[in-house]
Structure formats: C-alpha cells, structure tokens
Backbone as CSV, one residue per row, in Angstrom:
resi,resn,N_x,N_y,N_z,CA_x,CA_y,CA_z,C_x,C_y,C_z
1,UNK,0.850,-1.194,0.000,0.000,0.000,0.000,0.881,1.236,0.000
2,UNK,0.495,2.044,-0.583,1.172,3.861,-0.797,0.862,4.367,0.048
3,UNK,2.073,5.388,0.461,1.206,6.553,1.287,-0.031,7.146,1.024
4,UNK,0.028,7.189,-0.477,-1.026,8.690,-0.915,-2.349,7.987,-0.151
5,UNK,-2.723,7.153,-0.972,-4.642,6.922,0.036,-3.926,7.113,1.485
6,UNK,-3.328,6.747,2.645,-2.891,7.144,3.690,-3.128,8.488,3.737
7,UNK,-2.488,9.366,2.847,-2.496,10.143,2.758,-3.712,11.510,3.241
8,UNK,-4.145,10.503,1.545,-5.822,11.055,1.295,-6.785,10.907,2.264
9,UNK,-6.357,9.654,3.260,-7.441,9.400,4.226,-7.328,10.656,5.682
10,UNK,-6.118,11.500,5.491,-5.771,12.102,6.923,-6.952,13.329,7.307
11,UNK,-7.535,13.889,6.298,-8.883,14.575,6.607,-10.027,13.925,7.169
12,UNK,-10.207,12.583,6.855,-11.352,12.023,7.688,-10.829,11.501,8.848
13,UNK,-9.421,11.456,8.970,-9.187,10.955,10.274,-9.367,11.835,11.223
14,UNK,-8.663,13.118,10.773,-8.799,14.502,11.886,-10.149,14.829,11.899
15,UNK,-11.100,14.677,11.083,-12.690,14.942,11.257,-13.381,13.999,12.394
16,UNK,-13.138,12.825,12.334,-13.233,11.714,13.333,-12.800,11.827,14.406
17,UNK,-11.480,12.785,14.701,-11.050,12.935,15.905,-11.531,13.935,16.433
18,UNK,-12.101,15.092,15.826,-12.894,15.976,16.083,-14.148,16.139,16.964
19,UNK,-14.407,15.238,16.591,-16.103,14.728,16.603,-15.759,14.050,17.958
20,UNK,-15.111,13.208,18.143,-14.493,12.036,19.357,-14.242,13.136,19.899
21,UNK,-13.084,13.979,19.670,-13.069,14.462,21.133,-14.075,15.641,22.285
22,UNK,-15.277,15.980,20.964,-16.200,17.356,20.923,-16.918,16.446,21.731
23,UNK,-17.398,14.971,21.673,-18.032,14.227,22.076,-17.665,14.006,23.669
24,UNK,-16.366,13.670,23.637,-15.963,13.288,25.185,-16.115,14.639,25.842
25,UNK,-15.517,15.797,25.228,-16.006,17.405,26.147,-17.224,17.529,26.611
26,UNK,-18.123,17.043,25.561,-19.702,17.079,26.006,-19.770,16.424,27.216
27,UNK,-19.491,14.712,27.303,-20.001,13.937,28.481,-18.799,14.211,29.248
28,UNK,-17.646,14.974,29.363,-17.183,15.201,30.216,-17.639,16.137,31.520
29,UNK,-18.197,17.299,30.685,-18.581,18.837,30.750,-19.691,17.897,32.161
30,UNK,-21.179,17.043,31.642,-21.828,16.653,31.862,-21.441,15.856,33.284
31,UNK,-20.542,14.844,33.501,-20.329,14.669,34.399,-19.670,15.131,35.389
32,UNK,-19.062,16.087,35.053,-18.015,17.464,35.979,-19.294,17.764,36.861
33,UNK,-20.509,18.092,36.048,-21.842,18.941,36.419,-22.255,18.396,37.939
34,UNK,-22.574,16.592,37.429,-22.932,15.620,37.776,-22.341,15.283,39.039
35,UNK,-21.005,15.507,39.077,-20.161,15.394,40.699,-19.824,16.034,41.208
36,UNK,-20.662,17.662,41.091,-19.901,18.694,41.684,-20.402,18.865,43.148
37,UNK,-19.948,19.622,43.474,-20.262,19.944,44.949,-18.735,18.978,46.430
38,UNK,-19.056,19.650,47.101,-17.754,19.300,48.058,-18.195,19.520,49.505
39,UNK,-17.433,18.596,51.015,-18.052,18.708,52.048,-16.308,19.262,52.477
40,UNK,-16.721,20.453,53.749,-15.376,21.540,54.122,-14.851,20.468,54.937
41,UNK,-13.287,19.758,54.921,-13.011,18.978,55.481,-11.743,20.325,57.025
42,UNK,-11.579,19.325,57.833,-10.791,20.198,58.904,-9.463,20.878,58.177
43,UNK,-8.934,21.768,58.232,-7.437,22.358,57.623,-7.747,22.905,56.703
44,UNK,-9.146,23.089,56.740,-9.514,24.360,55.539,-9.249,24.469,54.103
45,UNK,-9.709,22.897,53.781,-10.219,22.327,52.170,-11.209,22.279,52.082
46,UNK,-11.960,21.840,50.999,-12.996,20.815,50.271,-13.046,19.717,49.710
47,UNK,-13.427,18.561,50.132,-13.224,17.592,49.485,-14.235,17.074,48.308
48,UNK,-13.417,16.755,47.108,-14.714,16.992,46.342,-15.445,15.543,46.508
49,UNK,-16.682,15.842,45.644,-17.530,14.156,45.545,-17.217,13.259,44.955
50,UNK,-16.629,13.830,44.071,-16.246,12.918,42.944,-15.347,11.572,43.547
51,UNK,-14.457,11.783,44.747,-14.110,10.777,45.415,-14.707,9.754,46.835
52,UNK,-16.123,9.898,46.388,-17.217,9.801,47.712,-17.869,8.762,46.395
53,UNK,-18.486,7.482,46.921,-19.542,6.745,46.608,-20.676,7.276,47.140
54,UNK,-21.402,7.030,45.356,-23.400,7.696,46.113,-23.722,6.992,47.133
55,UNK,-25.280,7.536,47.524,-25.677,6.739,48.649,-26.039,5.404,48.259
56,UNK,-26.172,4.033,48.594,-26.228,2.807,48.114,-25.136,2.410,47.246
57,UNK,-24.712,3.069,46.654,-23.381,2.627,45.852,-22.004,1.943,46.147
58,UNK,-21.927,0.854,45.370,-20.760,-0.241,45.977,-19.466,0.521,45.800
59,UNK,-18.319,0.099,46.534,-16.853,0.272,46.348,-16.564,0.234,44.686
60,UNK,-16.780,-1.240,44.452,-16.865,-1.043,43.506,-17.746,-0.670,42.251
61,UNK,-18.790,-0.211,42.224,-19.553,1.191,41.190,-18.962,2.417,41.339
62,UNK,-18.317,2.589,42.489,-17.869,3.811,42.452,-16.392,3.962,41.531
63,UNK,-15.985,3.039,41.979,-14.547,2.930,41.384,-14.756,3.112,39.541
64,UNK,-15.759,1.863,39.606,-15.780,1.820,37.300,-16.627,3.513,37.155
65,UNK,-17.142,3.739,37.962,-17.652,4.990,37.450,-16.482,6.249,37.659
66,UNK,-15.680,6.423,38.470,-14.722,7.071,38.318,-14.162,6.963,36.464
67,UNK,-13.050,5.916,37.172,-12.602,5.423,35.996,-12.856,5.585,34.678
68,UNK,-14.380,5.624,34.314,-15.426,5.341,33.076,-14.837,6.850,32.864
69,UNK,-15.414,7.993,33.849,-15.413,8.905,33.574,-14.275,9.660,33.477
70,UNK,-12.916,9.159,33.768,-11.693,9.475,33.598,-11.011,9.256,32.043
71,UNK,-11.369,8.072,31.634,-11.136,7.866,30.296,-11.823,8.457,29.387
72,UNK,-12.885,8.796,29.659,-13.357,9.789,28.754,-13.166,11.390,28.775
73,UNK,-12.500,11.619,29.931,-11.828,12.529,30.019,-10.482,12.946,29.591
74,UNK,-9.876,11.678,29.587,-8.811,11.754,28.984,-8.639,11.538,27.551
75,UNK,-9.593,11.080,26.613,-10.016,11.146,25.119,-9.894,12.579,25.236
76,UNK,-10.910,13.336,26.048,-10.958,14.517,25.392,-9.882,15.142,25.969
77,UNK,-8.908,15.323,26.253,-8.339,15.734,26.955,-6.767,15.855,25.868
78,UNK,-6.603,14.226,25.739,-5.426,13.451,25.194,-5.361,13.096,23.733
79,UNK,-6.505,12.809,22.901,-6.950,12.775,21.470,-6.719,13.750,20.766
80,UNK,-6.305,15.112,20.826,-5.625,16.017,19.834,-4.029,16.157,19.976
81,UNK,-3.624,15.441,21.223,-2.604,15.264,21.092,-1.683,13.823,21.113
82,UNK,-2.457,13.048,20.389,-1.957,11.843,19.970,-2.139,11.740,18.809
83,UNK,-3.051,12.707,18.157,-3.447,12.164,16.893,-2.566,12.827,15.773
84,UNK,-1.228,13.615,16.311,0.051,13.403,15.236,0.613,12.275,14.911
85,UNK,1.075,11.403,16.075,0.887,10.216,15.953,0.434,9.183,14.871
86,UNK,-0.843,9.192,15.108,-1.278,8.504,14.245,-1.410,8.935,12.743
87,UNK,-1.501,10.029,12.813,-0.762,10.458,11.441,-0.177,10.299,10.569
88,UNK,0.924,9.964,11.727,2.233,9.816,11.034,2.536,8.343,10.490
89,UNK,1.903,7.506,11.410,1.588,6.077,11.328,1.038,5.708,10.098
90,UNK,-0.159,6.565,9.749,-0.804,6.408,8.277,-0.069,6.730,7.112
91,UNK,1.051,7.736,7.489,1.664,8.345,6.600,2.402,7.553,5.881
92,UNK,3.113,7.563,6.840,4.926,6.834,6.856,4.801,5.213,6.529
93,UNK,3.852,4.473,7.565,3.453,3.250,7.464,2.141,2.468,6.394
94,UNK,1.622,3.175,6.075,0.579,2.311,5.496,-0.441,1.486,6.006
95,UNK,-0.445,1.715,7.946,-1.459,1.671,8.337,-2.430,1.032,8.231
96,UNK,-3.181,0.188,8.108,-4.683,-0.366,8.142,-5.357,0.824,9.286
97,UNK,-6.874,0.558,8.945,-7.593,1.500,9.821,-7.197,0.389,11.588
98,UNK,-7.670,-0.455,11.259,-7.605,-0.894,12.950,-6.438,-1.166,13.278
99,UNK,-5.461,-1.094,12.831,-4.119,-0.835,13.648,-3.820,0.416,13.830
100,UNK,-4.506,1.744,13.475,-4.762,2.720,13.875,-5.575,2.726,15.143
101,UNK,-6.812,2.214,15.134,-7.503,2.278,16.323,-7.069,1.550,17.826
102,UNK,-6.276,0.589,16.949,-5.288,-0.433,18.293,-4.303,0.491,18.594
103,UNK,-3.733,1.051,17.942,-1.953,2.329,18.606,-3.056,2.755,19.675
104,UNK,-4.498,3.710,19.298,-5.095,4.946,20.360,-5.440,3.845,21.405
105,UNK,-6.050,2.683,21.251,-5.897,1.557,22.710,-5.589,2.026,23.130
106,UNK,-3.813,0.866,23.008,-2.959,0.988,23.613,-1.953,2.113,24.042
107,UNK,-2.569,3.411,23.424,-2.143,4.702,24.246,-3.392,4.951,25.731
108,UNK,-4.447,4.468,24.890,-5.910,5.404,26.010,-5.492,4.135,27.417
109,UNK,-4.813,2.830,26.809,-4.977,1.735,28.495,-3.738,2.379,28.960
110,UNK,-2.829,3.163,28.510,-1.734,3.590,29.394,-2.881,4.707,30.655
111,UNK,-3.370,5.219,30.024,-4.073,6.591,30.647,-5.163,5.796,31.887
112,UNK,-5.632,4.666,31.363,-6.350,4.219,32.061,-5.505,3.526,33.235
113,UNK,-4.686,3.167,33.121,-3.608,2.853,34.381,-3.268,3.841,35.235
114,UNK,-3.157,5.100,34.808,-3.133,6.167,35.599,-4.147,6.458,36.414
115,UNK,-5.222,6.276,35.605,-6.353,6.650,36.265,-6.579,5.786,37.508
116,UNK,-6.215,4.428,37.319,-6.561,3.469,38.675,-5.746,3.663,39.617
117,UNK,-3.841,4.485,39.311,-3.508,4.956,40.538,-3.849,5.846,41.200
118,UNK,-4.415,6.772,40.524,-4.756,8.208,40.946,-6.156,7.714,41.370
119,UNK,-6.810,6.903,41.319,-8.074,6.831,42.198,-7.715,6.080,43.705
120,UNK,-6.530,4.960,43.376,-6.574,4.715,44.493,-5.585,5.435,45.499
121,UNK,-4.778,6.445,44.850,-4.502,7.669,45.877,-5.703,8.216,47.033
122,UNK,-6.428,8.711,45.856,-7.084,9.497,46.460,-8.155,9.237,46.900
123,UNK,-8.700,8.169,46.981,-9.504,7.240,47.481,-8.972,7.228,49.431
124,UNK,-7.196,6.639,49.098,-7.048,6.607,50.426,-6.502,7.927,51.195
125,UNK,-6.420,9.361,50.554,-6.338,10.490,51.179,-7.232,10.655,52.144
126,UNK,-8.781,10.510,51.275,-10.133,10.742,51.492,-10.531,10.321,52.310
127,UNK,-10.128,8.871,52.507,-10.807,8.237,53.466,-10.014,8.429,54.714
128,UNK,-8.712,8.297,55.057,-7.487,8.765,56.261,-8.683,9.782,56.951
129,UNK,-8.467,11.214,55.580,-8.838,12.363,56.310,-10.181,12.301,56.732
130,UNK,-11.217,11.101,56.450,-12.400,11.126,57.033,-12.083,10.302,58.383
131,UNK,-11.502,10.114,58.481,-11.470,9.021,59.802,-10.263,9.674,60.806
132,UNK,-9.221,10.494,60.280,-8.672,11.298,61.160,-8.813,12.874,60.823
133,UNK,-8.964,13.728,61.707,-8.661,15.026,61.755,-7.089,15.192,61.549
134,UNK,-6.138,14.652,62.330,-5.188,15.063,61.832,-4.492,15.132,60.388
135,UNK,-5.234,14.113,60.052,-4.815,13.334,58.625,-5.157,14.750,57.439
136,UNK,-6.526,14.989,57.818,-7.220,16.128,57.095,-6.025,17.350,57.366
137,UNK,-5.964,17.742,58.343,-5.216,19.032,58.242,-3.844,18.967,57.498
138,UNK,-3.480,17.708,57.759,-1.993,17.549,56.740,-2.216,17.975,55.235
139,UNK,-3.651,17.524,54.733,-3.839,17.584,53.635,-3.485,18.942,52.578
140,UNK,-3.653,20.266,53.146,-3.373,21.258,52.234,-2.098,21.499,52.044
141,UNK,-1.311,21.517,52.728,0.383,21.584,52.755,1.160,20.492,51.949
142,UNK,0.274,19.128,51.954,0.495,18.284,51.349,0.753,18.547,49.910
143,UNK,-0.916,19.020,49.534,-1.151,19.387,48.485,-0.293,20.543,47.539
144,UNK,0.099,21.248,48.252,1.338,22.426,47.949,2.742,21.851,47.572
145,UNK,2.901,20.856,48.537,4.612,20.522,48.622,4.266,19.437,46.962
146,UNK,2.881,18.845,46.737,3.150,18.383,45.123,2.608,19.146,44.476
147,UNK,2.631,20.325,44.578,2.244,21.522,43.417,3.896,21.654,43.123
148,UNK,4.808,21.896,44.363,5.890,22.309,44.355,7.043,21.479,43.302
149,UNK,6.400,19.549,43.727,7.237,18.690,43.141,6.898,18.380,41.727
150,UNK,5.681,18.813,41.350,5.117,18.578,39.910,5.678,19.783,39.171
151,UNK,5.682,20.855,39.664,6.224,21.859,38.750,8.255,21.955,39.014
152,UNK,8.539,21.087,39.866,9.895,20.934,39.655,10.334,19.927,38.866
153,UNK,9.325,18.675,38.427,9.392,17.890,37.200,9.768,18.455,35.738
154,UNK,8.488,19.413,35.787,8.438,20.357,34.500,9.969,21.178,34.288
155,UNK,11.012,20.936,34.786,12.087,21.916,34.559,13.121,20.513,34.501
156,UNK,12.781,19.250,34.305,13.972,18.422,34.634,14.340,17.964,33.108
157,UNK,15.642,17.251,33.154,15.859,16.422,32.022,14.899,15.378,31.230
158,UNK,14.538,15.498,32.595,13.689,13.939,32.533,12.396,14.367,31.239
159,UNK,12.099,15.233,32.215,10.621,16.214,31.508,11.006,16.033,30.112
160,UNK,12.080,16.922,29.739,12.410,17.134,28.481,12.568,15.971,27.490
161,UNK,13.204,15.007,28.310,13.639,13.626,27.111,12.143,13.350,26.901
162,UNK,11.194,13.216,27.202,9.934,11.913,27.483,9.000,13.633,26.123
163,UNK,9.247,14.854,26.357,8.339,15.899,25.657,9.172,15.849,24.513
164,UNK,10.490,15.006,24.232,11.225,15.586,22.982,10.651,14.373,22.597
165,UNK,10.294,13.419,22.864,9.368,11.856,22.166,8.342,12.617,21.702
166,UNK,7.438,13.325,22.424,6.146,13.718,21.990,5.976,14.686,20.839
167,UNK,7.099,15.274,20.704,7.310,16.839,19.517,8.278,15.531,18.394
168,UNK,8.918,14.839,18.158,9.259,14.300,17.606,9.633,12.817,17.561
169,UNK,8.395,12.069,17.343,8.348,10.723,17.508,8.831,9.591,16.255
170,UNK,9.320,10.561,15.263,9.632,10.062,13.894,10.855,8.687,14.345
171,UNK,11.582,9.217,15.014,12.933,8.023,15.105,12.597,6.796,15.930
172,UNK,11.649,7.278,16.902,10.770,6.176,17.381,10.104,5.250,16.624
173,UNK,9.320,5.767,15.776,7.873,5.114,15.153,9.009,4.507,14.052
174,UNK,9.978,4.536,13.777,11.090,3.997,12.600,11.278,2.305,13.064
175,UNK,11.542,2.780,14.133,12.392,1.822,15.249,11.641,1.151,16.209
176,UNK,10.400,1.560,16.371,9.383,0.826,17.553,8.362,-0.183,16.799
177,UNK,8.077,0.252,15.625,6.567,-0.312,14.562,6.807,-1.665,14.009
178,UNK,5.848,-2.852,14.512,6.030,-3.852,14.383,4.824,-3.720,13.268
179,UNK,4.839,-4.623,12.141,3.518,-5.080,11.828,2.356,-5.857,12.605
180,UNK,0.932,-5.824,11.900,0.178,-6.216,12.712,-0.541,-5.629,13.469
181,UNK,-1.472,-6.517,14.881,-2.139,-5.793,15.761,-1.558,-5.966,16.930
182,UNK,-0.803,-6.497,17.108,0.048,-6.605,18.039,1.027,-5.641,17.830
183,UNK,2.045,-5.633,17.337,2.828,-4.453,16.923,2.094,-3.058,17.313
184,UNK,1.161,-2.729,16.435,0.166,-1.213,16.994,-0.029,-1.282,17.913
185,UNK,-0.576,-2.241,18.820,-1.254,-2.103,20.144,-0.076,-1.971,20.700
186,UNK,1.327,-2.450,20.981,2.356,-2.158,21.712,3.061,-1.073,21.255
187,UNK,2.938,-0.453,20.041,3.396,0.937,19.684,2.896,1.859,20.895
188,UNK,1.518,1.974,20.891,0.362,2.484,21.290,0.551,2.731,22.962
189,UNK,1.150,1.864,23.628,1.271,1.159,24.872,2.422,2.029,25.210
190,UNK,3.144,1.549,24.409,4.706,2.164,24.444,4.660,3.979,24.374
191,UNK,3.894,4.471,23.263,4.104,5.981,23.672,2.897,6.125,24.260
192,UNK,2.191,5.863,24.791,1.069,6.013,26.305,2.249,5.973,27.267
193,UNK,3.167,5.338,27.041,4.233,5.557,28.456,4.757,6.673,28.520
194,UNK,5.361,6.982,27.524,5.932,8.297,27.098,4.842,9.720,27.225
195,UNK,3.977,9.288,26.994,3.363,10.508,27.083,2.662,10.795,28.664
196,UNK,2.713,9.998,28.940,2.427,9.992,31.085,3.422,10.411,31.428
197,UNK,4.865,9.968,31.416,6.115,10.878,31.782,6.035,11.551,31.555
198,UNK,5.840,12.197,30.150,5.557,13.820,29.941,4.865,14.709,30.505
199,UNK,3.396,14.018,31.057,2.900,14.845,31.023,2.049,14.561,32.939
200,UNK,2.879,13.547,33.415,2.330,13.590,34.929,2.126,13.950,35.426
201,UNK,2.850,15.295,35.455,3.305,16.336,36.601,2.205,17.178,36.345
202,UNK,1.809,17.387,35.052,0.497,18.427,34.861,-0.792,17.861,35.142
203,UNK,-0.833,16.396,35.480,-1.924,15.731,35.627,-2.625,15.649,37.002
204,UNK,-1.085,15.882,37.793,-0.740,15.704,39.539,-1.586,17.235,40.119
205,UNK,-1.180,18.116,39.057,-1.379,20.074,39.485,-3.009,19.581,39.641
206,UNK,-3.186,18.919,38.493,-5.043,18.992,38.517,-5.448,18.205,39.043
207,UNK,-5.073,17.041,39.657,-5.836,16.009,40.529,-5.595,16.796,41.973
208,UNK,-5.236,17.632,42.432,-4.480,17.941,44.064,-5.490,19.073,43.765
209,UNK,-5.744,20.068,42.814,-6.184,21.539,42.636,-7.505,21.225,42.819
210,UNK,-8.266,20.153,41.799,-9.751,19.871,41.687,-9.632,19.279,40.661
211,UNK,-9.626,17.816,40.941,-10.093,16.662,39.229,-10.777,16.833,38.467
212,UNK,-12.147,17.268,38.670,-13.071,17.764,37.891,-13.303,19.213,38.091
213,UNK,-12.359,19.820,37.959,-12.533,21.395,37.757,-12.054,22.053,36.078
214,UNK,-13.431,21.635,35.468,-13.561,22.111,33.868,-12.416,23.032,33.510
215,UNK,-12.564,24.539,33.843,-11.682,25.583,33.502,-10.352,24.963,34.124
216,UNK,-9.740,24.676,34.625,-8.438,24.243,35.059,-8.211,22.667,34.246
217,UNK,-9.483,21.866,34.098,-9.053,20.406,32.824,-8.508,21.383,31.577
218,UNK,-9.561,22.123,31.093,-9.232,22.688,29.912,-7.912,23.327,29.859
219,UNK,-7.127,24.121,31.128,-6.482,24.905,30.942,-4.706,23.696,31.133
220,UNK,-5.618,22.474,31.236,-4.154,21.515,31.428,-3.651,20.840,30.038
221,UNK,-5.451,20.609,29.464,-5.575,19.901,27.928,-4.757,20.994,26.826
222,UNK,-4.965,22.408,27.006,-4.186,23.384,26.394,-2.648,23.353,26.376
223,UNK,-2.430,23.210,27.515,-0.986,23.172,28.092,-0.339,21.788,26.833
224,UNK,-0.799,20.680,27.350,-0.410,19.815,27.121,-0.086,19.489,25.370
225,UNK,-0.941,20.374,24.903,-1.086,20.047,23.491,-0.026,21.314,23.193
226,UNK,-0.436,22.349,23.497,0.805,23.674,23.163,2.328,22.892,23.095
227,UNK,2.588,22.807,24.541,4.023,21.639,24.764,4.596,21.088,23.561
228,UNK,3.359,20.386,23.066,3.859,19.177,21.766,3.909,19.558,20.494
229,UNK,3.046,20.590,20.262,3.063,20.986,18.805,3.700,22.631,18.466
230,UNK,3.844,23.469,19.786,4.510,24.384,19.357,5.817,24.512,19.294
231,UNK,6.570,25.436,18.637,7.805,25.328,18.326,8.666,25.813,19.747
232,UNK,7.831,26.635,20.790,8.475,27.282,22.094,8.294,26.069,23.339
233,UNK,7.268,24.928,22.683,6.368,23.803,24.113,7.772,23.497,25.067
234,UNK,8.646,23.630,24.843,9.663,22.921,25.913,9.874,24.267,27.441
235,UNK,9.796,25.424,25.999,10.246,26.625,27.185,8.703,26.892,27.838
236,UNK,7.456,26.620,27.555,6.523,26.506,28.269,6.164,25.802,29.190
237,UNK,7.133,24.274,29.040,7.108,23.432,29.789,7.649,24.173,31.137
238,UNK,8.539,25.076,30.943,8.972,24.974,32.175,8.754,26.313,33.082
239,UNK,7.592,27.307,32.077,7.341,28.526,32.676,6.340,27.910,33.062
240,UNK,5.118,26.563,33.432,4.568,26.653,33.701,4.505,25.530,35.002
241,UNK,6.149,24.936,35.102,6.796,24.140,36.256,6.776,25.419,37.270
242,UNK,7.249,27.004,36.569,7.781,27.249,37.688,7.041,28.158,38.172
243,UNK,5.629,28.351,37.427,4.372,28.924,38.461,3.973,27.946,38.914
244,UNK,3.953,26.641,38.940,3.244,26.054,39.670,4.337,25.780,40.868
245,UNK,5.620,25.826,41.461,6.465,26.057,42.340,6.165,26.960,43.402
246,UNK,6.225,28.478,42.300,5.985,29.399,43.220,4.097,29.376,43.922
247,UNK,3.170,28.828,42.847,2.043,28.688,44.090,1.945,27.478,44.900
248,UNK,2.402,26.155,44.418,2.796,25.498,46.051,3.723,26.020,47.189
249,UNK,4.548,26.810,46.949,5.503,27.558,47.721,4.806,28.524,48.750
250,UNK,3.885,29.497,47.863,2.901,30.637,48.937,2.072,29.650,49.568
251,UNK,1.135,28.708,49.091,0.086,28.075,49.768,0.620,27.390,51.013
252,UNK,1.875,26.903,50.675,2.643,26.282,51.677,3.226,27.237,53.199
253,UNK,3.506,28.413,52.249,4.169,29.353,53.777,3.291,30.267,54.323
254,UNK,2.359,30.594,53.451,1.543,31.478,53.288,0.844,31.417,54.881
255,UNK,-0.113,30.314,55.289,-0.221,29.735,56.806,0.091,30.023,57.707
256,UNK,1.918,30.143,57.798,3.028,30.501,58.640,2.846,32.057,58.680
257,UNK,2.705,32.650,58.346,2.174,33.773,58.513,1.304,34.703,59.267
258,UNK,0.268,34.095,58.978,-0.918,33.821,59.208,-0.815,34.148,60.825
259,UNK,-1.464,35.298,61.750,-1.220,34.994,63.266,-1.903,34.202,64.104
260,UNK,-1.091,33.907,64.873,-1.911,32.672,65.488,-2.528,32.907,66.667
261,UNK,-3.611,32.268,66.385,-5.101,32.410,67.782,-5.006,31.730,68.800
C-alpha cells in the first residue's frame, strides 16, 4: 500500500477525531456537572464528591464509574494530542484503519492505568482524612509541597527527554513499529508511556487543585497540546513548572504567617 490513500485518508481521520473528542467534552462537561459539589473537610479544604460513593453505591460502582469517567476525560483531553501520531503512522506506514484504532488503545490503556492509581490515591487520602482530623489538616500543605514537586518535574531532564518523544516521535515510530495488531497495540502502549512521563506532573497540578474542575481540565488539555506541537512547548514546559512552584511555595508558607489564635 502507498502513502497517498494514507495520505488522502488524513482529513477524515482529523474529522473523526474531532467529533471524538467534541463528544468526550460534552459527556465530560456533563459529568463534571454531575459530581460537583464538596463537604469543608478540617485544615480548611474541600473535598470533592467525585471521590465519595453515592448513597447505596458499591466500592466497587464507584470505582468503574470514576474510571469510566476518567477515560473519557482523557479522550478529550489526550486525542488532539496523539493524533500526530497517528498520522504519522498512516503516513509513513501504510497503516490499516484498525491498527490505527489499536496504537489509540494501547495509548488510552496507558491513561487508564493512571487513572486506577490516581483513584486509588485518592480514594485513600479521602478516606485517612475522614477518619482522622489530623490526617485532614496535613492535607493542604500536602497538596502544595506536590504543586511544588510537579512543577519541579516540568524543569527536569527527565521532563524534556519523554516531551522531545512527543514533539518528535519520527525516530521512534522507525524503530518501535512492528507489523500487525500486536505491533500497533504495543506501539500504542509504548508511547502512552511516554506521554504519562511527559505529562504527569500536569496531571498531579489537577488532581491535588480539583479533578473535575472544567476551567483548570481545559487549561491543562491546552498546556499539554501547546508543549507538543509548538515550536516554544519545551520553554513553556517549564514557565509553567515554575508557576506552579511558586504557588505550592505561597500556599505552603503562606499559613506561617498567618497569626496565630
């Protein structure tokens, strides 16, 4: 097979991804709606619902419904910026359609692995701080000192090697692309890894800030895609490590200040 139909096909692919990801914003938007609200925990947070089972609701319903709603958050979130990627896959490779749809898998089950640590983080924050007061008050300082460590990611080597995969995956996809569905699905797998290193630390700002806080998802999904496709994303990477430093830094001392009663 030729590039060119590859080629020819890259407008309906980006139309498709369009639609997919306008789609996941919608039922994202929708369930943000759906779990909002928060109870004032001691040390002067909110904890949101979104990490609370409804009333009657099992451990586990709560958990696949997280989850459910994490991956579709992360489509919309993560789907304009994978879909150079696959692009390039159609381009360069010759592609079949479902070894296209197997690479976004095996990128979306990387995301979904995240998602099951980050629930069961914060699953057991939630629950500590419901069962201790002290536990609760640790919580905001907590929350600062990984504002502090996520935006000191954003300035490391590390950051940079795993965002120079994401801005230029050509020597990879040379060297990683097996034929098949196996091959795609472990392509897929493989830069889902790469792109969680990249992009953890911005994932960490918004799970600690508010998981489902729309204007701050959107303002991470921006970030994340700027990073990869603009020609400055590395030096953004790290102007936006080092506001997020300096506001875990105030939130953190800020307290100390504060006179005491």
């Amino acid at each position: 097979m030729s590039a060119r139909p590859a080629a020819s096909a890259a407008p309906g692919i980006v139309a498709a991804a369009l639609v997919v990801t306008a789609g996941c914003w919608i039922a994202t938007v929708y369930g943000a709606r759906a779990m909002a609200g928060s109870m004032h925990m001691p040390g002067g947070w909110a904890m949101s619902m979104t990490w609370m089972a409804m009333p009657g609701q099992s451990a586990a319903a709560a958990a696949l419904m997280f989850l459910s709603m994490w991956e579709v958050m992360m489509v919309a979130m993560m789907l304009p910026s994978a879909l150079p990627m696959v692009l390039l896959v159609r381009g360069l490779r010759a592609a079949r359609p479902q070894e296209s749809a197997l690479l976004l898998a095996g990128y979306f089950i990387v995301w979904l692995a995240f998602g099951v640590v980050a629930y069961a983080l914060g699953l057991g924050v939630v629950t500590a701080a419901m069962r201790s007061e002290a536990v609760s008050r640790v919580v905001p300082p907590a929350t600062a000192v990984a504002l502090v460590l996520a935006g000191a990611y954003q300035c490391t080597p590390w950051k940079r090697a795993c965002l120079a995969h994401c801005r230029r995956p050509l020597s990879f996809l040379m060297t990683g692309w097996r034929p098949g569905a196996a091959g795609a699905l472990a392509l897929g797998v493989r830069h889902g890894a790469y792109c969680a290193a990249c992009c953890w630390a911005l994932m960490a700002m918004q799970l600690v800030i508010g998981v489902m806080n729309l204007p701050l998802m959107a303002a991470v999904a921006g970030v994340i895609f700027v990073e990869k496709v603009w020609r400055h994303g590395e030096a953004l990477a790290i102007v936006v490590g080092m506001v997020s430093v300096v506001v875990g830094l105030v939130l953190l001392v800020a307290p100390l200040m504060l006179p005491a009663h």
